[in-house]
C-alpha positions, 0 to 999 in steps of 0.5 A, a space after each residue: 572106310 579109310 584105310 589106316 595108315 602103316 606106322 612104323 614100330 614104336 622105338 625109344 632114342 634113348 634106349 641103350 645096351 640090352 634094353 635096345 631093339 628088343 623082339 616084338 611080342 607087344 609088351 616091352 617088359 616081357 621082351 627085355 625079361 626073356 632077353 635077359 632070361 636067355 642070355 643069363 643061360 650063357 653066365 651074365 650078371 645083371 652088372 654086365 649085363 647093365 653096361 654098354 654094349 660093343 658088338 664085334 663081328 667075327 669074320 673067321 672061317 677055315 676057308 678064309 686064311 687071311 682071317 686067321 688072326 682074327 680070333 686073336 683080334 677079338 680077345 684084344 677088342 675085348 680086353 679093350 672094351 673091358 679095360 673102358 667098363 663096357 660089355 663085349 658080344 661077338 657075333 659071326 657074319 659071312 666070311 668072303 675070300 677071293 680064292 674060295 668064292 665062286 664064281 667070284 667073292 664080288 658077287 657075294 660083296 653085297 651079300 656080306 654087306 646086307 648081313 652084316 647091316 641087318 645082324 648090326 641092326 637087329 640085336 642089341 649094341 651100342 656100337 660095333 667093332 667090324 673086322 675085316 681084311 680080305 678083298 671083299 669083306 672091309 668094303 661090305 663092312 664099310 657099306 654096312 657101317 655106312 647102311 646102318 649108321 650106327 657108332 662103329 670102328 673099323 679093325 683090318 687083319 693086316 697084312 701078312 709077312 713076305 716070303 723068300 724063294 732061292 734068294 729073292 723076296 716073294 709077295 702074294 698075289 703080284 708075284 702069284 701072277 708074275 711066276 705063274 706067266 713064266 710057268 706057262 711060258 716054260 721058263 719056270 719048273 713045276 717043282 720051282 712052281 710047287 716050293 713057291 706056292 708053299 713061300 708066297 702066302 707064310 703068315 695069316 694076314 692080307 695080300 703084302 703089295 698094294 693089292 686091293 685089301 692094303 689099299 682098303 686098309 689104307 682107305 679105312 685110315 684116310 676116311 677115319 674109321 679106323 684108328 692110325 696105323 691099323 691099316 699097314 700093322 703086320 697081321 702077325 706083329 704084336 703091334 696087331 693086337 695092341 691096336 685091336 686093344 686100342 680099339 675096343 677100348 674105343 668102340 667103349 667109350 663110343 658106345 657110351 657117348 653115342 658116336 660118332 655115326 659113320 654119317 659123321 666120320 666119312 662125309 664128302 671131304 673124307 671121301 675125296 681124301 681116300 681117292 686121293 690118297 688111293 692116288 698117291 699109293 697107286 692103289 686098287 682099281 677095286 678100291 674105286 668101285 668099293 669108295 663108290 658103293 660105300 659113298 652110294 649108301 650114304 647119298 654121296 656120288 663118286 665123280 670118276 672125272 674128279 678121280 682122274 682130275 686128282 690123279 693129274 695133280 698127285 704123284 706115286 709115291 709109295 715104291 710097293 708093288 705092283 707099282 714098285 719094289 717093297 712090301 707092306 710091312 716096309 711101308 708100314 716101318 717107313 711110317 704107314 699112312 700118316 706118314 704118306 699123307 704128311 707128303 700130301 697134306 697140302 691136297 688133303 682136307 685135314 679138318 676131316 673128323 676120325 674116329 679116334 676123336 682127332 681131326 686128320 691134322 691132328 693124325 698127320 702131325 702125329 706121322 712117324 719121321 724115319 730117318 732114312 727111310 725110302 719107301 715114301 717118297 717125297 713129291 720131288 722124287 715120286 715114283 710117278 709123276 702122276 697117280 695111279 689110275 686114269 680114267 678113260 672115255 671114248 665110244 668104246 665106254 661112254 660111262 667110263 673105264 679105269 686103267 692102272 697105269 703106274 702098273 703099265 708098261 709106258 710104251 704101251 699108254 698109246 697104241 693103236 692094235 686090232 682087236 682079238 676078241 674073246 666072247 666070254 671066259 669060256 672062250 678065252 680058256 678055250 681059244 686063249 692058248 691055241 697055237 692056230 689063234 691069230 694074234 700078235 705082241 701089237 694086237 689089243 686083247 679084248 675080253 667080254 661078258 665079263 662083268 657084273 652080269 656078264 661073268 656074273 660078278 665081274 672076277 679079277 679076270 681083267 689081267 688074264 694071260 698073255 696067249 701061250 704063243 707070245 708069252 713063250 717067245 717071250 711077250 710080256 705085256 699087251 693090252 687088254 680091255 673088258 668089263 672085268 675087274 682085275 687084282 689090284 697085285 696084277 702089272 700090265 697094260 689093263 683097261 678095266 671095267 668098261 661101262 656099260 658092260 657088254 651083256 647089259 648092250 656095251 659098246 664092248 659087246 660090238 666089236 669084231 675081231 679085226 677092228 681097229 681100237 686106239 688107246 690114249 692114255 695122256 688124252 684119257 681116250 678108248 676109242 673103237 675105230 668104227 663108224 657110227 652107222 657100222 655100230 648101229 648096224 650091229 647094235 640092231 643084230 645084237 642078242 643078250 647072252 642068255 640067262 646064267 644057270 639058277 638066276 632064276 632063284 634066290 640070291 642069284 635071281 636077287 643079284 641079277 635084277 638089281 646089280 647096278 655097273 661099275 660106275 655105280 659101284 656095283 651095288 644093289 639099287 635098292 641099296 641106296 642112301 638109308 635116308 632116300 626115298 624109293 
């Protein structure tokens, strides 16, 4: 007998609003019935309840301070989506902050993006409004939308307000760490140290500097799927919550006319328009594994050598930290996104559609002009010569690293150091202060098992500190190689995300203290001065780490099995392009 063929449930194109996606009992009309019998215990009229549907991701959570606006974001959307005729429904997904998720908010990225695609999947809307900031949420947001390719809008919290601290401005997180070295190395008190935690972080909103939730903001705006000027609006302005109005007002008229799909607005020329915008504002390092994974789920390869062949050609030219000296809210006031991408129009592929219905032309011609201002600098006065991140190759990561090198320190871009090596962050936690360790201000600081397997999920460990000894005779800055990632508010001399990681057989995982690595920064080189036969020979010696408590379970044992490297965004390879085959 022939088996019968597995068909897909039946499913109307034309179905909308609550008539859409409805639970499978075998008969239609009873679904919508019970559907609608439900949700009239929450006070519906059928009038409403006939209209389109916008859903609104709540992201709010006590453990989640730089989402403390969002509940007032979501009355604006819904005042937006209201003024245009349709029907607003929030709905909660998972909440991730860099500061309260262990062992990392990286390893719970995907998570996020998984629930946010299938909770946007699975109940009735016509279009969806994902706000987001911290970290790792835009970019789990991003892949969402890109996963479940349904009409949707991008609304970032925003940035939060400077603080001050005994006549100086402070800025979370590049002066977190920079105050935090000059605690360790004694130079600072504990009561400086307790004052400053209560001025570093005032307001609700995302880091201020150029740290990976700005620079993702930045990026919802070059890639167009989000309105103009919503990545920068300080999260406290009430600018914030008219464009969270503007917004959902929208996400209406997207849910009534069915697009654009996030297919239609982040194609391969946005993409390329986000590194080189990524480039100009000397961005995250972060930010490139996040465009990578969101370009993953919708079939579009990141080319790292495209990357840094950009990067060659595109000069810094925002002064924000941790590449310079302002804040956010002073980009912002110099004319935000817009305003940076008129400097480099001429790099830019300015047909790119947005989701305001204009083409990014159109966006850039409308860009604030501030008389004055000297925050966006012009291409023949940049802050650097060249962008922000280089791409390295050499024996030492055959798929690539990545250096932020408009936050290093020159002198330090070529150099030739022994290696001092630390086998994991327990190791480096142990042995990093130890007055006996055998280290030096010109030796190279090697850090592995730290990264998407090794750590788990690759923690913003790259930027760890200078040892206790050095830092306190005043050392400032060395280099430091692993496979972690690091914040993108951290300054130094930091090579990041070394692929392959060491615990999936990395060259990283190979080398011994006392050997001698060159880094190149102008030649793009990370070279371990050993020979080829001496690396075969510890290749054959080398044994995995063993296996992470309870990664035998659950999620654990879910991310340990698929997690892909670095270069591949750190997604999940089951997680691919919506539209291929496995």
């Amino acid at each position: 007998m022939a088996t019968a063929k597995r068909r897909a449930p039946a499913a109307s194109k034309k179905a909308t609003g609550l008539r859409q996606g409805l639970a499978t009992y075998g008969d239609a009309g009873f679904s919508l019935f019970l559907r609608k019998a439900f949700i009239k215990a929450a006070g519906y009229t059928d009038d409403a309840l006939d209209r389109p549907i916008v859903g609104i991701t709540n992201t709010f959570s006590d453990f989640n301070p730089c989402h403390g606006n969002v509940p007032d974001l979501i009355e604006s959307v819904k005042r937006g989506i209201l003024l245009q005729g349709a029907l607003p429904m929030v709905f909660p997904t998972i909440s991730i902050h860099e500061s309260f998720s262990h062992p990392t908010s990286m390893y719970l990225r995907n998570l996020m993006a998984m629930d946010t695609e299938e909770m946007v999947r699975a109940q009735p809307m016509d279009s969806v409004v994902m706000i987001g900031g911290c970290d790792k949420t835009l970019p789990a947001q991003l892949m969402a939308a890109a996963s479940a390719d349904r009409p949707a809008i991008v609304l970032p919290v925003g940035p939060m307000l400077v603080g001050h601290f005994k006549g100086e401005v402070l800025g979370a997180c590049t002066d977190c760490r920079r105050l935090w070295g000059q605690y360790r190395a004694g130079t600072f008190s504990e009561q400086d140290i307790q004052q400053v935690s209560e001025r570093l972080a005032p307001t609700k909103g995302t880091c201020m500097v150029m740290g990976t939730a700005s620079t993702m903001g930045c990026m919802v705006e070059t890639l167009g799927i989000g309105l103009p000027g919503s990545g920068s609006i300080p999260a406290t302005h009430s600018d914030r919550l008219r464009i969270a109005e503007a917004t959902g007002k929208r996400a209406a008229e997207m849910a009534k006319s069915g697009g654009p799909k996030p297919s239609e607005i982040m194609t391969k020329a946005a993409f390329r328009n986000a590194l080189t915008v990524m480039q100009a504002i000397g961005g995250s390092t972060n930010a490139l594994v996040h465009l990578t994974a969101v370009a993953r789920r919708l079939g579009i390869q990141i080319d790292l050598e495209e990357f840094d062949t950009i990067g060659q050609n595109v000069p810094v030219l925002v002064d924000l930290k941790p590449s310079g000296d302002h804040y956010m809210e002073h980009f912002h006031w110099a004319g935000g996104n817009p305003r940076l991408m008129k400097e480099i129009r001429s790099k830019l592929d300015e047909t790119a559609m947005t989701v305001s219905g204009r083409t990014l032309k159109q966006v850039i011609d409308k860009a604030e002009l501030v008389p004055g201002q000297t925050v966006i600098r012009s291409a023949k006065n940049p802050i650097k010569p060249t962008g922000g991140m280089a791409v390295l190759r050499g024996n030492l990561a055959p798929r690539g690293a990545v250096i932020k090198h408009s936050a290093a320190s020159p002198a330090l871009l070529t150099h030739t150091g022994r290696a001092v090596v630390f086998d994991s962050l327990e190791d480096l936690a142990l042995r990093g202060d130890d007055p006996k360790l055998d280290v030096t201000a010109d030796d190279i600081l090697v850090l592995r098992n730290a990264g998407a397997k090794g750590a788990p999920g690759m923690p913003e460990a790259g930027s760890f500190p200078i040892p206790m000894k050095l830092a306190r005779a005043g050392v400032k800055d060395m280099i430091r190689i692993s496979d972690a990632r690091m914040s993108g508010t951290a300054f130094g001399t930091i090579v990041l995300h070394v692929s392959p990681e060491a615990a999936n057989g990395g060259p990283l995982a190979l080398v011994k203290n006392g050997d001698r690595i060159t880094l190149d920064v102008p030649k793009r080189r990370l070279e371990l001065l050993v020979s080829a036969a001496e690396l075969a020979k510890r290749r054959k010696a080398w044994k995995a780490p063993p296996p992470y408590p309870g990664s035998h379970r659950g999620y654990a044992s879910l991310y340990f099995d698929t997690v892909l490297e670095a270069d591949e965004g750190v997604d999940f390879d089951f997680l691919g392009s919506a539209g291929a085959k496995r």
